[in-house]
C-alpha positions in Angstrom: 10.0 27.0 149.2 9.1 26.7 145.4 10.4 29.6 143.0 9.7 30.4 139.4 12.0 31.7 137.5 12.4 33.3 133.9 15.0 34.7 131.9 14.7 34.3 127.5 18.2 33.3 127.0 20.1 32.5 130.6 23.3 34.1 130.8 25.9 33.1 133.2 24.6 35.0 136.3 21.1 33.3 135.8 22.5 29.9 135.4 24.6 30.3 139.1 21.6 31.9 140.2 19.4 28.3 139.1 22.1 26.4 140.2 21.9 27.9 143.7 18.0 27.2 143.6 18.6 23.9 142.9 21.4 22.9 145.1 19.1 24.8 147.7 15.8 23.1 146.7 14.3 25.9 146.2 13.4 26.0 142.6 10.1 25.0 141.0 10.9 25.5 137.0 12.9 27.5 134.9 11.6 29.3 132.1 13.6 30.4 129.0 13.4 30.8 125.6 15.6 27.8 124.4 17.4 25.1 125.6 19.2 22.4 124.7 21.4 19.6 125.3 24.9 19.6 124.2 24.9 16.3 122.5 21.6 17.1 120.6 21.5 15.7 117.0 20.1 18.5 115.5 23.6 20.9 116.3 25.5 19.5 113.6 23.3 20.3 111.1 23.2 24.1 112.0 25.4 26.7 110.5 28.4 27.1 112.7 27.9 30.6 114.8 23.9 29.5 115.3 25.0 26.4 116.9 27.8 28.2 119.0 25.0 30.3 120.2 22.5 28.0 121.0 25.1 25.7 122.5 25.5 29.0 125.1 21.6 27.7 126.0 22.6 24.8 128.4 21.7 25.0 131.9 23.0 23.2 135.0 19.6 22.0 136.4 17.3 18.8 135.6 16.1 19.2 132.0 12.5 18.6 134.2 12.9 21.8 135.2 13.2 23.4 132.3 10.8 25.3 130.3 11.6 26.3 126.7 9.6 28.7 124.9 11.4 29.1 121.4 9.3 30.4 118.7 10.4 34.2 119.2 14.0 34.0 120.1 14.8 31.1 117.1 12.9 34.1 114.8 15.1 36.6 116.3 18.2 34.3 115.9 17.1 32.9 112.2 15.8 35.6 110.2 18.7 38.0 110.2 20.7 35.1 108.3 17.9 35.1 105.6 18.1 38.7 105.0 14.8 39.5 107.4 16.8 42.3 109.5 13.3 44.8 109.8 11.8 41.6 111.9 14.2 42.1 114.7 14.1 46.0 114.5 14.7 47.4 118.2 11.1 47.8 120.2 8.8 47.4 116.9 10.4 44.1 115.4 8.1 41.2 115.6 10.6 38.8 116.6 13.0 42.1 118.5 14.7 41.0 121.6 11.9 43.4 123.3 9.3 40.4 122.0 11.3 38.1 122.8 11.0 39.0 126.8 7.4 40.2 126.3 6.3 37.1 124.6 8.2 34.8 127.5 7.1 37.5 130.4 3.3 36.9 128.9 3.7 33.0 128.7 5.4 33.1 132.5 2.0 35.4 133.7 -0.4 32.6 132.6 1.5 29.9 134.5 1.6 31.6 137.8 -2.1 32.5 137.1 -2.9 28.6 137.1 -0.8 27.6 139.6 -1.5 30.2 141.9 0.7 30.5 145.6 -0.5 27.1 146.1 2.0 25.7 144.3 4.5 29.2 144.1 6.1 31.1 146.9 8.1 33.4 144.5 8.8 34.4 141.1 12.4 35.7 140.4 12.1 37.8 136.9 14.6 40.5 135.2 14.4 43.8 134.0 12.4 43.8 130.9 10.4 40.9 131.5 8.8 41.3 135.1 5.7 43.3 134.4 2.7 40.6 133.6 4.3 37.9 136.0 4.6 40.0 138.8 0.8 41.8 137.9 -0.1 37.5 137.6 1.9 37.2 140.8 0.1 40.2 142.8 -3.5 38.8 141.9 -2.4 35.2 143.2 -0.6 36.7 146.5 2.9 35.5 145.1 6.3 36.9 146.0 7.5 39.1 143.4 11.2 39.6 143.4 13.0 41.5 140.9 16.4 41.3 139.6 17.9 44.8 138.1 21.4 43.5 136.0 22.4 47.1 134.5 22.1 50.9 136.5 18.6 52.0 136.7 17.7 54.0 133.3 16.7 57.2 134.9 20.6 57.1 136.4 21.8 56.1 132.9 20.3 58.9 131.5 21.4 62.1 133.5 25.0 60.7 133.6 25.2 60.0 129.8 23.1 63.1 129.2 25.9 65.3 130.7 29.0 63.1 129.4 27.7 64.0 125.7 27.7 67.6 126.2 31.1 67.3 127.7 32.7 64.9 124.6 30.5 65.6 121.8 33.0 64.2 119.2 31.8 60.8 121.5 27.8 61.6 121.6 27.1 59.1 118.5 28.8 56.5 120.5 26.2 56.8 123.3 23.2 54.8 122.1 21.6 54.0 125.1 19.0 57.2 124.5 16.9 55.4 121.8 14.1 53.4 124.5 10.7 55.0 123.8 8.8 56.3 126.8 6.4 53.1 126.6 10.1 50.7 127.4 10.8 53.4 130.1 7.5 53.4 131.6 7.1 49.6 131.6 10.5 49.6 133.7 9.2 51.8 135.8 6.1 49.5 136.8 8.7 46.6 137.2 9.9 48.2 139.9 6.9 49.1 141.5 5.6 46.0 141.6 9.0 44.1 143.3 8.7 43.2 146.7 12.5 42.5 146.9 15.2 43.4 144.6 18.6 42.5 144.0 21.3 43.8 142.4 25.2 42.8 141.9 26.7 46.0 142.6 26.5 48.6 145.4 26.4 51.2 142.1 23.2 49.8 140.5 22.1 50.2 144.1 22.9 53.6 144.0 21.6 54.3 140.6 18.0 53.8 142.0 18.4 56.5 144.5 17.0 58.6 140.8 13.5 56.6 141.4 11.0 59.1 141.9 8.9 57.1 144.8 9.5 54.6 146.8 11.0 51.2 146.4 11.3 47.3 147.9 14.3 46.8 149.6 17.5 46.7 147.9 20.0 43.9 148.4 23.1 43.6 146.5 24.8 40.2 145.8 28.0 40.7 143.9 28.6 37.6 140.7 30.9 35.2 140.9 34.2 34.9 139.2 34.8 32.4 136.4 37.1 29.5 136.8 40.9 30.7 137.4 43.1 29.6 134.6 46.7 28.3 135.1 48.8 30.6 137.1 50.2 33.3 134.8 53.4 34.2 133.8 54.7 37.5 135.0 57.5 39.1 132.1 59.8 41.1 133.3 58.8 45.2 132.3 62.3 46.1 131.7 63.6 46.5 127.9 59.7 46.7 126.8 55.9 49.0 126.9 53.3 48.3 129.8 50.7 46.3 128.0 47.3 47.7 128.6 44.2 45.7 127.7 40.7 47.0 127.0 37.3 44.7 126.4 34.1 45.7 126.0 31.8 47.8 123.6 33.5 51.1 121.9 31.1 53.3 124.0 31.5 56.5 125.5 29.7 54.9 127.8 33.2 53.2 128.8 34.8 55.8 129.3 37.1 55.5 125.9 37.8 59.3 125.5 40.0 58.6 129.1 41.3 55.9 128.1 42.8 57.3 124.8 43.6 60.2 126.5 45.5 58.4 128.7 47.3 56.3 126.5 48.5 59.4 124.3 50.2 60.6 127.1 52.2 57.6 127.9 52.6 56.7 124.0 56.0 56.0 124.5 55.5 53.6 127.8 52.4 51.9 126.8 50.7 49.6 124.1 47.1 49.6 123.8 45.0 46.9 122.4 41.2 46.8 122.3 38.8 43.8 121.4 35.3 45.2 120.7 32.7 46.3 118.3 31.7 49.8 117.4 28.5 50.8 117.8 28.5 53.5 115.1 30.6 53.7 112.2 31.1 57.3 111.8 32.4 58.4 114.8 35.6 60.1 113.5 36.9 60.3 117.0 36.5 56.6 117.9 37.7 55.5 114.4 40.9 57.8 114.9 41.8 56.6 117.8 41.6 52.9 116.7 44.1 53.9 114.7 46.9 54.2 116.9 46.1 51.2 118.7 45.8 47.1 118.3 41.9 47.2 118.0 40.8 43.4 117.5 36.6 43.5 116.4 36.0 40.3 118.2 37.5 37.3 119.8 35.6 34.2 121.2 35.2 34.3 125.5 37.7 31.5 125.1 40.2 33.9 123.1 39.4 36.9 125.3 40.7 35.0 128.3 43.9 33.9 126.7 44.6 37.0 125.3 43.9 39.0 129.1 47.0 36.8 130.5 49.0 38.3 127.5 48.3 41.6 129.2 50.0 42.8 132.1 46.9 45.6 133.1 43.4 45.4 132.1 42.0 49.3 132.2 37.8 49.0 132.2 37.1 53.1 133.3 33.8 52.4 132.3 31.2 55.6 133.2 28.1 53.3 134.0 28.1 49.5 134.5 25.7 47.4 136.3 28.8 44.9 137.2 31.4 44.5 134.2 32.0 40.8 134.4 35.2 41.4 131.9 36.8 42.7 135.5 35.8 39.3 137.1 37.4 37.3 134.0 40.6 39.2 133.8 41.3 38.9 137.8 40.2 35.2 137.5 43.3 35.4 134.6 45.7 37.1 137.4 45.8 39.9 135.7 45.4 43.2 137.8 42.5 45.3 136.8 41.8 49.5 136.5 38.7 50.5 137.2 36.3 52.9 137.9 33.7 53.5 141.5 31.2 53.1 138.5 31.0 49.5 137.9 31.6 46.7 140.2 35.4 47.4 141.3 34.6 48.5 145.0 32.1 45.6 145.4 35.1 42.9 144.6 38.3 44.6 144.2 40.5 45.7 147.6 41.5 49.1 146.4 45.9 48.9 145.9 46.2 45.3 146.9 44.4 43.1 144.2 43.8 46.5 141.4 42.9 50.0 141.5 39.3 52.1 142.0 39.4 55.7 139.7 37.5 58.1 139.7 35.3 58.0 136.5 35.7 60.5 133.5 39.4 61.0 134.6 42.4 60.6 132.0 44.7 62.0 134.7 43.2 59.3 137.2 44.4 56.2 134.7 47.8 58.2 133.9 48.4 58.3 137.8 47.9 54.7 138.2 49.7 53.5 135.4 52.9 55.9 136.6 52.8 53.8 139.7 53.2 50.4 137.8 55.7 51.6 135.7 57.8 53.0 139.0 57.0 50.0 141.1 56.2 47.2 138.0 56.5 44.4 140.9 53.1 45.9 141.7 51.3 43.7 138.5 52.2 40.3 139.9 51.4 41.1 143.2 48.2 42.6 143.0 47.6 39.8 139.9 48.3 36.9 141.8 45.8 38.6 144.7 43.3 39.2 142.5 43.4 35.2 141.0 43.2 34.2 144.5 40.0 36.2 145.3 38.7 34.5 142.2 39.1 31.3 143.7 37.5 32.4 146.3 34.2 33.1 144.8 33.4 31.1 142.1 30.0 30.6 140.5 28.4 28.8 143.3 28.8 31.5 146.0 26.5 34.1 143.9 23.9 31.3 143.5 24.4 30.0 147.4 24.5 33.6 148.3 21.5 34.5 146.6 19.3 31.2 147.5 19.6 32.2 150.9 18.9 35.5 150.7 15.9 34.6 149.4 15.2 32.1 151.8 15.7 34.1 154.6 13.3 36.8 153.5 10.8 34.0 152.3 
């Protein structure tokens, strides 16, 4: 079985998901927009945050394997530094992350027309950059399979649609309205065009029930956790506040109005602290908010982890997630996790015995749980400690196993 892949910048799912190619023998190349090699010569010469980003571009496969295509994605990396924002300008930018996965997605089409299925069984592609290789993969009678990371837009859209008109003091927050009707068409055709997809969440599997036709079947294949740190230390709750723990982007879209809501009400139980950017700066009720809490702009993954075992809850009542891998990283941490039916929490959390499942859009729902830690506070290193162990239990390598035979089997 030989399969193609292509993804522009290879984020941790699509590395396990190589890997598992690879350790299956199942994968012909990889195609990306840059690579490179940790001990490369040239790093040292770069300006500290491009070389921490481009050292995010390894990948654990045979460099043979590898295909870099780097023109768009170092201009879309490059010329913001110089001042040249307009160039990376969402949709219209010449070097916009939408060229960046058109530009790969066009280069990925040619191969697969001269290789053709004599030397391809499959090509594996992601939302955004699917359409020419699987129309190239159609013509040549090649396996198009189709991997959907976030909820399906159309989903997106009638859920955030109705959460603005119930928070409007929120609706700047929500920025996920702004794709034009060409991006949403082009999604569209994707999906059309997959002769298997996969997903990492029984939810993004549910989103799609809002296609209006038909689709290839659906299989879901939940991530895999990070590495466990060193087993954390549980404080004892009594003589101090529950501390709470929020990461993620200061959207509506995570359900912050709850949160906030829900943290008001147990003001004199609870500490808050929130790492994240804002997406708007004049959203008066996210910036008053902020205000009463321990709101931290950004932290480095390495930071994020350590400060998650500093916590004794994470809360993550996010309103539409494709997975939320910040659950995954604070379990792997030990640390128990709140979260909504709306993400990935029923796909990998055991509902009261490794961390909780609300229901979405509820401040009373997060206030309820966090009444039960503080009446039975034994409850965070029990359900912490199971929640590292089911980390262990799934690292990395199952997604990518999982996945590679998945394929196999329906190859």
């Amino acid at each position: 079985m030989n399969i193609l892949v292509s993804h522009p910048t290879g984020n941790a799912n699509v590395r396990a998901a190589i890997a598992g190619m690879e350790s299956g023998e199942s994968l012909l190349e990889f195609h990306t927009a840059v690579s490179v090699e940790q001990e490369a010569w040239f790093l040292k010469f770069l300006p500290s945050n491009l070389r921490a980003e481009l050292l995010r571009r390894t990948f654990p496969i045979p460099k043979e394997r590898i295909h870099s295509h780097p023109f768009k994605e170092l201009g879309r990396l490059g010329l913001p530094k110089l001042g040249l924002k307009s160039v990376v300008k969402h949709e219209v930018g010449a070097f916009s992350v939408d060229e960046v996965y058109q530009h790969l997605d066009k280069v990925v089409a040619n191969r697969v027309s001269r290789m053709g299925s004599s030397h391809i069984d499959a090509v594996y592609a992601y939302e955004d950059g699917a359409l020419q290789s699987f129309q190239s993969a159609k013509s040549q009678g090649v396996q198009a399979l189709y991997d959907l990371p976030i909820g399906y837009w159309r989903a997106s859209q009638r859920l955030l649609k109705s959460e603005r008109e119930k928070n409007p003091a929120w609706a700047s927050t929500l920025t996920g309205f702004k794709d034009s009707e060409k991006k949403l068409a082009r999604k569209d055709a994707e999906l059309r065009l997959a002769d298997q997809i996969f997903v990492a969440s029984s939810f993004t599997k549910k989103t799609l029930e809002d296609f209006p036709e038909g689709l290839a079947p659906i299989h879901v294949i939940p991530y895999g956790f990070p590495e466990p740190g060193e087993e954390k230390e549980y404080r004892p709750l009594q003589g101090r506040k529950l501390k709470l723990l929020f990461v993620g982007g200061l959207s509506q879209r995570k359900g912050l109005s709850y949160l906030f809501e829900a943290v008001d009400a147990l003001s004199d139980q609870v500490e808050l602290t929130v790492v994240g950017r804002k997406p708007v700066a004049d959203c008066a009720a996210l910036n008053t908010a902020l205000e009463s809490v321990n709101w931290i702009p950004s932290l480095s993954h390495a930071q994020v982890l350590d400060l998650m075992k500093e916590h004794d809850v994470f809360v993550f009542p996010s309103l539409f997630e494709g997975f939320g891998l910040v659950i995954t990283e604070a379990m792997s941490q030990g640390v128990p996790v709140i979260t909504t039916s709306r993400t990935c929490g029923p796909d990998i959390i055991t509902d009261r015995e490794d961390g909780w499942i609300i229901d979405p859009g509820s401040a009373k729902a997060i206030v309820d749980v966090v009444y039960e830690i503080l009446k039975k506070p034994e409850l965070i290193q029990k359900f912490g400690s199971a929640a590292r162990q089911k980390a262990i239990s799934r690292p990395w390598t199952v997604y990518g196993e999982e996945l590679n035979a998945r394929i196999s089997s329906l190859l």
